[in-house]
GUDREN-566174 format. One record per residue: residue in one letter; x, y, z of N, C-alpha, C, O in turn. Coordinates in steps of 0.001 Angstrom, whole numbers, padded with zeros to 6 digits, always signed. Each point is the difference from the previous one (the first is absolute). Example, Ala and Ser with C-alpha at 12.3 -4.5 7.8 and 13.67 -1.06 7.14 Angstrom:
<gutors>
A+013190-005690+007800-000890+001190+000000+000900+001200+000000+001036-000019+000665
S-001386+001069-001385+000820+001190+000060-000770+001090+000730+000509+001108+000169
</gutors>
This chain:
<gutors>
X+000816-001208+000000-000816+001208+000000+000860+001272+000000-000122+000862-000871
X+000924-000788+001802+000880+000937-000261+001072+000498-001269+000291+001179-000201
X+000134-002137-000462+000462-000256-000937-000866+000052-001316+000600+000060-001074
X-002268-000085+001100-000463+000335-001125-000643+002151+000535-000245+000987-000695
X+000241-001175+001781-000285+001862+000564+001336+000725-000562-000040+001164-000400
X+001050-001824+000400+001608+000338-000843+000045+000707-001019+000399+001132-000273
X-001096-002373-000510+000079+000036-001449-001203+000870-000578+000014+000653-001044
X-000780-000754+001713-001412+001139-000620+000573+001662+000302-000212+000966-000733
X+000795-000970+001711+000440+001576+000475+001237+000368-001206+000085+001077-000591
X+000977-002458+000377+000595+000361-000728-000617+000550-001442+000486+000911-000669
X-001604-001638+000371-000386-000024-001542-000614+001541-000177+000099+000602-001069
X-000750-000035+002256-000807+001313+000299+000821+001178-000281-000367+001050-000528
X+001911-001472+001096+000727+001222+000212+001183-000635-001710+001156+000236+000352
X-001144-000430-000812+000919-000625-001243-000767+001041-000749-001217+000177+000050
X+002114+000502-000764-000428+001498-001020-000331-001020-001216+000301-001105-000453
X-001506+002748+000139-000924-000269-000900+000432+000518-001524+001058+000568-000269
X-001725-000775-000316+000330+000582-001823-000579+001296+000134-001084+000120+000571
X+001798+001029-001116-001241+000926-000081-001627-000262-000845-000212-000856-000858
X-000304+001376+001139-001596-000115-000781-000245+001773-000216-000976+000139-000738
X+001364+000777+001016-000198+001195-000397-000199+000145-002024-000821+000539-000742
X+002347-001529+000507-000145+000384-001997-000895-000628-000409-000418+000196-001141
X-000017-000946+001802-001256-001285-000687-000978+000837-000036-000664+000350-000976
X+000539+000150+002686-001637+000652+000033-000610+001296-000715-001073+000603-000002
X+002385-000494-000631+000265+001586-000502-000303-000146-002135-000433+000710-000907
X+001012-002101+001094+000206-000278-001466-001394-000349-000912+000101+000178-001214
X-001380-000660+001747-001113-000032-000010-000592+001349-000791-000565+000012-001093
X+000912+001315+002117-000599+001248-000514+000644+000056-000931-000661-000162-001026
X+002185+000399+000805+000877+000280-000995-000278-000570-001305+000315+000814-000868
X-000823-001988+000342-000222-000788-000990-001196+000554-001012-000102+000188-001212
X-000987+000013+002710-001424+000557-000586+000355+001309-000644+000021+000048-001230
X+000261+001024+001945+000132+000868-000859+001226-000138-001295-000223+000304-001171
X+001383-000772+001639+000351-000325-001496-000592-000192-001225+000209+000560-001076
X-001245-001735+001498-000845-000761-000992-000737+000969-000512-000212-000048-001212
X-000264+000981+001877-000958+001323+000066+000442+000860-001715-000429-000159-001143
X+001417+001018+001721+000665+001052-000191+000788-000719-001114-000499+000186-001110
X+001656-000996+001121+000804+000027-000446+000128-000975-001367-000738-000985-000041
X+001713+001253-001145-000261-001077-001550+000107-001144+000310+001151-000229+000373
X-001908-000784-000334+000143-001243-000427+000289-001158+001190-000526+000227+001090
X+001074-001066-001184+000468-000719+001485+001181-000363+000331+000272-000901+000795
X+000423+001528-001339+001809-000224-000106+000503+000666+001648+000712-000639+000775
X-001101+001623-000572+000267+000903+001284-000591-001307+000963+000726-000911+000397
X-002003+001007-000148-000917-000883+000895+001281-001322+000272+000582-000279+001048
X-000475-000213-002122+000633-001369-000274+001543-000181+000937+000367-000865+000795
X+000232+002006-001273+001210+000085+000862+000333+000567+001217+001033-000216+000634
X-001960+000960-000327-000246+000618+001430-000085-001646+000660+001064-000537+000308
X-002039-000021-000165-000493-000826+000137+000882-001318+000481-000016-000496+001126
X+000915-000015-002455+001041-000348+000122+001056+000152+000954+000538-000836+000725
X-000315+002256-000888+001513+000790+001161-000680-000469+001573+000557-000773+000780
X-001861+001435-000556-000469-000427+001057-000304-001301+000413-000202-000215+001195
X+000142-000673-002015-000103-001800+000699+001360+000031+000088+000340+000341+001133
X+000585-000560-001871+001304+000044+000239+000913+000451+001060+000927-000661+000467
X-001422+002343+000005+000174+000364+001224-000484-001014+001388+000741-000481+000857
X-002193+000366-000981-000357-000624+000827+000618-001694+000527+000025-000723+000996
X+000426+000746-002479+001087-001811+000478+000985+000439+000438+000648-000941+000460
X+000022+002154-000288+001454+000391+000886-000230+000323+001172+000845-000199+000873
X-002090+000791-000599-000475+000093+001324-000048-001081+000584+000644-000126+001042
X-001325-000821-001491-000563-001534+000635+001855-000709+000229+000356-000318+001134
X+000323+000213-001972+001086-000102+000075+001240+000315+001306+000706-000817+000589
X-000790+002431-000425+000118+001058+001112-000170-000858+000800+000809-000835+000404
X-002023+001011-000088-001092-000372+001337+000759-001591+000816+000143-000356+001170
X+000193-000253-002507+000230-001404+000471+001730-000153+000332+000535-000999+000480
X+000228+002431-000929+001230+000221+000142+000924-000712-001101+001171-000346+000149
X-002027+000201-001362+000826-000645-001118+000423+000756-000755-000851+000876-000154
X+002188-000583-000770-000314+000900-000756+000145+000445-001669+000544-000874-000675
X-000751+001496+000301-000452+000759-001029+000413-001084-001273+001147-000232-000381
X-002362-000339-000143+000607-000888-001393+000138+001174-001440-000674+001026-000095
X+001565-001430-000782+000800+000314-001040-001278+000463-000924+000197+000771-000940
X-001569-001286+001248-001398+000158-000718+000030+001481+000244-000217+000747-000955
X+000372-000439+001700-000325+001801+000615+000305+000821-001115-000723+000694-000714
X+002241-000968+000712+000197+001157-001003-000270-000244-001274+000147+000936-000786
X-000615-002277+000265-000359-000659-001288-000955+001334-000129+000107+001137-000461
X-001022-001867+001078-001694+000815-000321-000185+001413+000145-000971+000612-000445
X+002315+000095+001336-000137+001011+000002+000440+000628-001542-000630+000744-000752
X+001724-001250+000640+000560+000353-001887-001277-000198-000574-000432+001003-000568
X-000162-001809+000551-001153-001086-001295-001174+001456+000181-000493+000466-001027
X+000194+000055+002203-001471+000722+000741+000799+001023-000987-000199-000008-001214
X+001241+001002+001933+000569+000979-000903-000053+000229-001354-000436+000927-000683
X+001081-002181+000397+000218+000049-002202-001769-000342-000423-000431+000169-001140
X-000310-000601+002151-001326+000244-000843-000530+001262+000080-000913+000192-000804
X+001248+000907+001653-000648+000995+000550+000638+000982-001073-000704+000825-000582
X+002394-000978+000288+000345+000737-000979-000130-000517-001579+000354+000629-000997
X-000986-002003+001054-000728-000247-001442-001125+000760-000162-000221+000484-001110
X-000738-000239+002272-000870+001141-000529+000151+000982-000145-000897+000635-000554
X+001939-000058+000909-000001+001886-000264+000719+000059-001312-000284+001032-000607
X+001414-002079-000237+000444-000369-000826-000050-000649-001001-001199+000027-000280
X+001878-000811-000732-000032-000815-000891+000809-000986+000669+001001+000508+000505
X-001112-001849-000322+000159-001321+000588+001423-000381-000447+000714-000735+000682
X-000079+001623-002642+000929-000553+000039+001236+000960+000265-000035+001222-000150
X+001338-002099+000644+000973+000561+000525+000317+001458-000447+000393+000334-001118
X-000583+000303+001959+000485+001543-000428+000548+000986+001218-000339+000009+001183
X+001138+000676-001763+000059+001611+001080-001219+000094+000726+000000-000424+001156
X-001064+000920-001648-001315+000091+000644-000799-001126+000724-000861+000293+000830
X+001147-001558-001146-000769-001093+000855+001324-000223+001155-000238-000219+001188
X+001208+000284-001568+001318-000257+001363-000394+001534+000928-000275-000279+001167
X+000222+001393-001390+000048+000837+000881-001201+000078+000595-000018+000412+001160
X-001000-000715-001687-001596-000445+000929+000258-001151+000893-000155+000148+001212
X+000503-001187-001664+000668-000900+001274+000432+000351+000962-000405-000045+001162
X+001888+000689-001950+000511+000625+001832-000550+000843+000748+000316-000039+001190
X-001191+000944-001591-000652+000685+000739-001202-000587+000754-000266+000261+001173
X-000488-001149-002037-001006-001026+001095+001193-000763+001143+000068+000409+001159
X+000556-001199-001512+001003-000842+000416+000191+000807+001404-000252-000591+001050
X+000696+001935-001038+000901+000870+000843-001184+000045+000948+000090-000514+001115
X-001551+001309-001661-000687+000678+000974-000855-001050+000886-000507+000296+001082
X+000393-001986-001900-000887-000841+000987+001069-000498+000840-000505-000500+001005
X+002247+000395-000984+000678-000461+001072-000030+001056+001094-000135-000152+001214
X+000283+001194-001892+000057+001213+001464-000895+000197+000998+000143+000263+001194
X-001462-000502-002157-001441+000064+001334-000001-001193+000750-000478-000076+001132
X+001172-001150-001931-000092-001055+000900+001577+000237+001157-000025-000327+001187
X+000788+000707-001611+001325+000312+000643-000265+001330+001247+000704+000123+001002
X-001632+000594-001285-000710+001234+001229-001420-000937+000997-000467+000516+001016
X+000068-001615-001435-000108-000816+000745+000273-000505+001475-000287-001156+000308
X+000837+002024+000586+000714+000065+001147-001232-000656+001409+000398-000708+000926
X-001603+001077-001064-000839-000211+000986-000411+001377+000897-000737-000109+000980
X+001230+001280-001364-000154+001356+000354-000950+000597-000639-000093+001144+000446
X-000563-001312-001159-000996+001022-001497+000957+000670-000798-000379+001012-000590
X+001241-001291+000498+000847+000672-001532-000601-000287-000792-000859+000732-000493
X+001125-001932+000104-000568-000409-001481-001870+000568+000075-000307+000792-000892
X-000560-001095+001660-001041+000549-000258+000162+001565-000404-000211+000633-001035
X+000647-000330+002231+000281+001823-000237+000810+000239-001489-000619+000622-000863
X+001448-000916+000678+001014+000188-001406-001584-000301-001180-000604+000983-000430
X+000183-002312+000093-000746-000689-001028-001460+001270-000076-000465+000701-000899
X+000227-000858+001963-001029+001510+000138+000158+001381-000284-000967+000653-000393
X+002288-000048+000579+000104+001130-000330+000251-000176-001375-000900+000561-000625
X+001940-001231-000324-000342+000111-001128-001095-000369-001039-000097+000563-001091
X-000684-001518+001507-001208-000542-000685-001199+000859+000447-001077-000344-000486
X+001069+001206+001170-001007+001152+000096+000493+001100-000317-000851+000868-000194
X+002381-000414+000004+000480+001060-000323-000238+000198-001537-000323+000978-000674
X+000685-002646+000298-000271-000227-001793-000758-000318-000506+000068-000559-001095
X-001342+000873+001892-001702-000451-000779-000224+001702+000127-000516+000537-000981
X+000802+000135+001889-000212+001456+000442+000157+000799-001411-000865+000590-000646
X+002476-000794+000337+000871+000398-001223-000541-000506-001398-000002+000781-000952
X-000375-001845+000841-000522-000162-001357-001596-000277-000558-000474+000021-001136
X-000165-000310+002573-001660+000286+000357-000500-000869-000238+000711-000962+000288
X-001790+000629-000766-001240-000854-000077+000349-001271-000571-000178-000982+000721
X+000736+000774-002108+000292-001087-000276+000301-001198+000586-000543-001095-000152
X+001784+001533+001073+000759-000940+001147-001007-000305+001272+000463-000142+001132
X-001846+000054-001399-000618+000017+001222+000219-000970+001661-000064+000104+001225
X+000313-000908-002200+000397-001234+001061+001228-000161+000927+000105-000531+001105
X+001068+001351-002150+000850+001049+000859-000126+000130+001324+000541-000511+000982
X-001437+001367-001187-000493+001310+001559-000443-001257+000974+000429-000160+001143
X-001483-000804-001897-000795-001168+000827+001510-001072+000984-000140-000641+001041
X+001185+000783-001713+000917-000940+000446+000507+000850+000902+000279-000405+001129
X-000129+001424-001421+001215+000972+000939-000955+000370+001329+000566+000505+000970
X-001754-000710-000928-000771+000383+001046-000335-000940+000923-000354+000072+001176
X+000617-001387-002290-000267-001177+001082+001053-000020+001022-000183-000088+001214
X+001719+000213-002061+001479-000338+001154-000219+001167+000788+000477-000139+001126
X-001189+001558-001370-000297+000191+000713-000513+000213+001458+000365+000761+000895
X-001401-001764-000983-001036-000706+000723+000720-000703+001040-000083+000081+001226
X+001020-001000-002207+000785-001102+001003+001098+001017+001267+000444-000355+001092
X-000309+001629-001805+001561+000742+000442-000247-000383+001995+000645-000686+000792
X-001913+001558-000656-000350-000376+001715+000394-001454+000673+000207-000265+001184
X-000185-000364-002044+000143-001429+000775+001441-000730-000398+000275-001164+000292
X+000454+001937-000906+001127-000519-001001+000632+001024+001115+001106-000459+000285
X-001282+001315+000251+000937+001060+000296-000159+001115+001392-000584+001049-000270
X+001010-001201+001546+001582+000281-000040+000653-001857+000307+001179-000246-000256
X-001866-000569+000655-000081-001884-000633-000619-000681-000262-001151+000427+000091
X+001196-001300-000388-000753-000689-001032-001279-000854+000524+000288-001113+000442
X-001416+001412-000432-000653-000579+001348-000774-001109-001290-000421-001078+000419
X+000270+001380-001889-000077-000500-000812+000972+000189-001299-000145+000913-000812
X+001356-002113+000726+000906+000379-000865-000590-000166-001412-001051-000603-000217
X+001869+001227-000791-000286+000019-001401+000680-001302-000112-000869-000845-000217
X+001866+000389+000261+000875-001234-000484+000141+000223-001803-000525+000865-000700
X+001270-001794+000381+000386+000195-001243-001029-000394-001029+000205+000574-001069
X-001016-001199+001064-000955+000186-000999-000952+001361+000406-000268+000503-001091
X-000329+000274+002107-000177+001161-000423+001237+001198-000418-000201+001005-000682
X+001270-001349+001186+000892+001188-001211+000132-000535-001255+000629+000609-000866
X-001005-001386+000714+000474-001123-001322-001468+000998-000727+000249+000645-001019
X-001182-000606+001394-001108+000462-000651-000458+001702-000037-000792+000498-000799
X+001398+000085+001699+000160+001357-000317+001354+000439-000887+000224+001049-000603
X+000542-002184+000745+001247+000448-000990-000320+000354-001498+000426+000917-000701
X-001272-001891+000443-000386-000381-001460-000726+001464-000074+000364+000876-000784
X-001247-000760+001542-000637+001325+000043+000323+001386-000429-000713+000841-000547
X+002147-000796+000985+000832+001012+000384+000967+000010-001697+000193+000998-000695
X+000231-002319+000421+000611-000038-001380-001029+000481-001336+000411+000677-000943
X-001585-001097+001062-000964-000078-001063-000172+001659+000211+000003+000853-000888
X-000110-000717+001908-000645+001652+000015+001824+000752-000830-000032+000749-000976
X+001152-001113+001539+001137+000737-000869+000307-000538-001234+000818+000651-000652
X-001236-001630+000169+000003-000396-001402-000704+000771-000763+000413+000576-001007
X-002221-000512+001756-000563+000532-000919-000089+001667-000198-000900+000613-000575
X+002384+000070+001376+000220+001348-000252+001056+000178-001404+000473+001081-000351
X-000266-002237-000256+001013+000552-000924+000323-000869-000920+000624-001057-000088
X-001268+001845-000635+000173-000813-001815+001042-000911-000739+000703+000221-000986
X-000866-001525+001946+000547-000996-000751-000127-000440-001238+000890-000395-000754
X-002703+000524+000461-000579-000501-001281+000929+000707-001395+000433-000579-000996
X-000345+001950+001365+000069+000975-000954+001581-000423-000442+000449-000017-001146
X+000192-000289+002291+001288-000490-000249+000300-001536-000160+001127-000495-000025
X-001995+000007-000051+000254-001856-000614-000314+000497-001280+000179-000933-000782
X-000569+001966+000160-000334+000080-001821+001355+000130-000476+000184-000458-001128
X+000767+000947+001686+001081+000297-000804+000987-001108+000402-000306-000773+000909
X+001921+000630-001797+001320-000493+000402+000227+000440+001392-000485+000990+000548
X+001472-002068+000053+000450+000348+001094+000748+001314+000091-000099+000750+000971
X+000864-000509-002047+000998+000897-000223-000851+001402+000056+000332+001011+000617
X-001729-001232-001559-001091+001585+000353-000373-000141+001598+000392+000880+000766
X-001101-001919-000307+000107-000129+001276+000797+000665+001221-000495+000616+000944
X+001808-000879-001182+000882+000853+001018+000300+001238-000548+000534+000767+000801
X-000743-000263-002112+000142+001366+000039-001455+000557+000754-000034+000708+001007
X-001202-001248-001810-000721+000812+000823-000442+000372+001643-000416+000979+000619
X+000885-002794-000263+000121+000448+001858+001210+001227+000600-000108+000663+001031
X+001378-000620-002151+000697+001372+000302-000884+001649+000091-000077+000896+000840
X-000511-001160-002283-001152+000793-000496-000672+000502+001474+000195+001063+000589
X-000991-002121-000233-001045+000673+000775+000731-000752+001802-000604-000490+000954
X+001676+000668-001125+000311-000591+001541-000679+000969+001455-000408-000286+001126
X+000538+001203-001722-000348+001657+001337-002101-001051+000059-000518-000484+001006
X+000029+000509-002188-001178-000536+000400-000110-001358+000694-000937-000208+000771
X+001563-000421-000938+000036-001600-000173+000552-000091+001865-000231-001010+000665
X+000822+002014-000188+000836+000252+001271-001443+000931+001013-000219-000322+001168
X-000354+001101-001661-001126+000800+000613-001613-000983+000346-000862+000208+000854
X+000956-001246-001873-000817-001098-000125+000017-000670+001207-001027-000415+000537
X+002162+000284-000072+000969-001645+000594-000172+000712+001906-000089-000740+000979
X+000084+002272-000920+000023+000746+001034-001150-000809+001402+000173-000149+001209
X-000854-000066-001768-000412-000491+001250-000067-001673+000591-000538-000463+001005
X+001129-000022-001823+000802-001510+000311+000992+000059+000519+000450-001052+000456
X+000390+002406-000284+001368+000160+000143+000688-000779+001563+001116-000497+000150
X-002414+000646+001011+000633-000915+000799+000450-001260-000017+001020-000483+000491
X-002266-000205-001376+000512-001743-000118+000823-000300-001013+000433-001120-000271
X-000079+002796-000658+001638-000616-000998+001101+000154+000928+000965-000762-000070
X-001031+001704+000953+000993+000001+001117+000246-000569+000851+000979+000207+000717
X-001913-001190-000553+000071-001151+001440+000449-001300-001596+000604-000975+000447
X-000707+000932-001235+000468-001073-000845+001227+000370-000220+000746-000876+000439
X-000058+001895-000985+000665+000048-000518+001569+000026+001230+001193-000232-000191
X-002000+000638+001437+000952-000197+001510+000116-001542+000276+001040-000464+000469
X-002241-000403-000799+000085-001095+000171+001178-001259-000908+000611-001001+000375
X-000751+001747-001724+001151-000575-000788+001408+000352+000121+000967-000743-000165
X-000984+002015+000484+001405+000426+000852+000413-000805+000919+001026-000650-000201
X-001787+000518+001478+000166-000903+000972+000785-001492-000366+000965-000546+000535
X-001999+000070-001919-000103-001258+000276+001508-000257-001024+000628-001050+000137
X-000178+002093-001112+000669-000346-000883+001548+000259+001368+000962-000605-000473
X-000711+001020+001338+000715+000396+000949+000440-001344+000897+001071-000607+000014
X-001981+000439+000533-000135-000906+000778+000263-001979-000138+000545-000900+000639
X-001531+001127-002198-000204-001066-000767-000667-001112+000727+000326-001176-000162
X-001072+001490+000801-000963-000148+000261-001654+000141-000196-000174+000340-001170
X-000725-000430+001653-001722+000155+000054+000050+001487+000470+000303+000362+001137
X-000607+000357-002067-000796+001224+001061-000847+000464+001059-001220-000059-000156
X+001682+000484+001147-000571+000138+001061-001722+000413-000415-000222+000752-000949
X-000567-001162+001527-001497+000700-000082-000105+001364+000581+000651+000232+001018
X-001332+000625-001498-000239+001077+000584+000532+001049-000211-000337+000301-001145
X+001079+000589+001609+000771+001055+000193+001575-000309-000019+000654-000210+001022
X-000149+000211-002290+001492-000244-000318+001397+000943+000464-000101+000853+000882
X+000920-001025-001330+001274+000505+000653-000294+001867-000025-000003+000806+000930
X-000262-000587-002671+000198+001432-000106-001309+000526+001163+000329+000956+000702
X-001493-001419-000517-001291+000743+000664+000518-000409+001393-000196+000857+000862
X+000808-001970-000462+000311-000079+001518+000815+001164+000387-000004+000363+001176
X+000818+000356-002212+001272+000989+000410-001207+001619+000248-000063+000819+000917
X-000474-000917-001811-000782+001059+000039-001308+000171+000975-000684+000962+000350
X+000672-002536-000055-001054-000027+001425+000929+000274+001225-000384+000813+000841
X+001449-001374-000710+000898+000169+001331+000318+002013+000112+000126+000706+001000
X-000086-000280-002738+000901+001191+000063-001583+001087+000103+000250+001157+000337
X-001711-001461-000590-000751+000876+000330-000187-000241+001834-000281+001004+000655
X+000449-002323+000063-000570+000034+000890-001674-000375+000390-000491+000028+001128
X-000048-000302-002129-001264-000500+000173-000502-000854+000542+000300-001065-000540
X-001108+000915+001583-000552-001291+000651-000357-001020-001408-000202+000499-001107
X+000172-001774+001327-000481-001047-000379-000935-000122-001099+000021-000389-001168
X-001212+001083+002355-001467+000127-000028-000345+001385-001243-001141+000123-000444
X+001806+000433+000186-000241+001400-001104+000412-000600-000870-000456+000507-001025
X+001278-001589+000720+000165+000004-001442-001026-000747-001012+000427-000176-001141
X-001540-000213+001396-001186-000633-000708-000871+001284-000063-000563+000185-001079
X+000419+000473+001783-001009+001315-000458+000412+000886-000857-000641+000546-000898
X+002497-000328+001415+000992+001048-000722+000114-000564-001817+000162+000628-001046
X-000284-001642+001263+000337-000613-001466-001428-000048-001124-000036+000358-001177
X-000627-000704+001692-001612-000128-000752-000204+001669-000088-000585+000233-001058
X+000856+000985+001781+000114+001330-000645+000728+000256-000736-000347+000540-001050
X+001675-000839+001332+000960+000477-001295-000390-000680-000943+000135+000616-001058
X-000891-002374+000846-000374-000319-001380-001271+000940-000283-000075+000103-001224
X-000977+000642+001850-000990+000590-000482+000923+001750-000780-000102+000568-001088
X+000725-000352+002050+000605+001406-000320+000471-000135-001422-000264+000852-000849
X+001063-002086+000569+000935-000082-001138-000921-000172-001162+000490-000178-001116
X-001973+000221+001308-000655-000110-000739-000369+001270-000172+000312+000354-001137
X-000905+000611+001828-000372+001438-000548+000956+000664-000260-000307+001147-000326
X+001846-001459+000325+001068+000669-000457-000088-000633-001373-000163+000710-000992
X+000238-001660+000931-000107-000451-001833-001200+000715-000821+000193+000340-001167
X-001361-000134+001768-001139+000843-000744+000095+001035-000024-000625+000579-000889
X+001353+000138+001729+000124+001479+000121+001341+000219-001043-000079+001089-000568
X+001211-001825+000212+000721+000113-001019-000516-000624-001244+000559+000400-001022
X-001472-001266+000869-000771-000245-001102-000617+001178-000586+000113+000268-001197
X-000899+000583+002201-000760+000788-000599+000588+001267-000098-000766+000834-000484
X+001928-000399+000799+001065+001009-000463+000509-000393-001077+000354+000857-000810
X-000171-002325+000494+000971-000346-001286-000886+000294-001128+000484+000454-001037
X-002090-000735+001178-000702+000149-000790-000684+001420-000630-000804-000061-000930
</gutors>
């Protein structure tokens, strides 16, 4: 008897998978399905998030991370930049990759259990339905949900996101910066017209990108890290943002609110130079 009172207390207190991306991924789909072309988005959201959810279950059980992860994460990506593109190899279908590629590891890499990643995925997916309006409706619907979650995600996690919900606002977050910048227009030409015209219009192509700019900077700290180290990149807050967290002095607890503003700010700074450029 004692020995099965053991084992039940043990099984009670043995960590759980998150269920936050699951419960979250439900709304996310519908309005996709809603709003958005066709079922390619739906399909791979969908995907990233079961996938997440097997690294969680994984986590939970203290096993870790199979070689599938980053499969599907490439496979989720190169379909996401087959839609904003032409499917075959080009300047324009490789640089839509890396940019999906970049922005769904970072939301999953701001993932910490603090509300970053909610706060970050929210300020730009409402900053960039704000900025380009009605069309993106489902946008605003996603960025309001992580929203929603931020109270309970944050200042801990009383309900974590786990990696299939960053896995599913990531996608969110890529599709919304894909669909700021004319890949299509640039899969019509040679690679060689291709990179002249991203020279061409780089000042736009850079004013576009403005309010993603945190999760290219938490990626692009993360590959620093990892190319350094040679190692896995740390989750979360990397070498260059740890120097600049130690060198502002900021509690802990400010940097999930501080960050989801600067992604909203970096958004009315891009419209407000949009509409001067124009």
């Amino acid at each position: 008897m004692p020995s099965s009172a053991a084992s039940e207390r043990d099984e009670l207190q043995r960590p759980r998978a998150p269920i936050a991306g699951l419960l979250l991924l439900p709304s996310i789909l519908v309005w996709q399905l809603v709003h958005a072309d066709g079922y390619a988005l739906p399909a791979v959201t969908a995907a990233l998030a079961i996938s997440g959810h097997l690294d969680d279950r994984r986590a939970a059980r203290g096993e870790s991370p199979t070689q599938l992860r980053a499969f599907a994460l490439a496979v989720a990506t190169a379909a996401l930049a087959a839609m904003h593109s032409s499917c075959e190899l080009s300047f324009a279908f490789a640089s839509a990759w890396l940019l999906a590629f970049a922005l769904v590891r970072a939301t999953r890499m701001l993932d910490v259990g603090n509300g970053v990643c909610v706060a970050v995925a929210a300020g730009s997916l409402l900053g960039n339905e704000w900025m380009i309006g009605a069309e993106v409706r489902w946008q605003a619907f996603v960025g309001w949900a992580a929203l929603g979650l931020f109270p309970w995600n944050w200042p801990r996690p009383r309900v974590a996101l786990g990696a299939s919900g960053a896995n599913a606002l990531g996608v969110c977050v890529a599709e919304a910066a894909l669909g700021n910048l004319p890949f299509r227009l640039l899969s019509s030409s040679t690679n060689a017209v291709q990179v002249e015209r991203v020279w061409e219009h780089g000042m736009l192509a850079a004013l576009l990108l403005l309010p993603f700019v945190v999760q290219l900077v938490v990626f692009a700290d993360g590959v620093v890290a990892r190319t350094r180290s040679l190692v896995s990149p740390s989750r979360g807050i990397g070498s260059l943002t740890a120097r600049v967290a130690r060198a502002l002095r900021l509690p802990a607890v400010l940097w999930a609110p501080l960050l989801g503003v600067v992604a909203f700010a970096l958004v009315r700074c891009c419209a407000a130079m949009l509409s001067i450029a124009g």
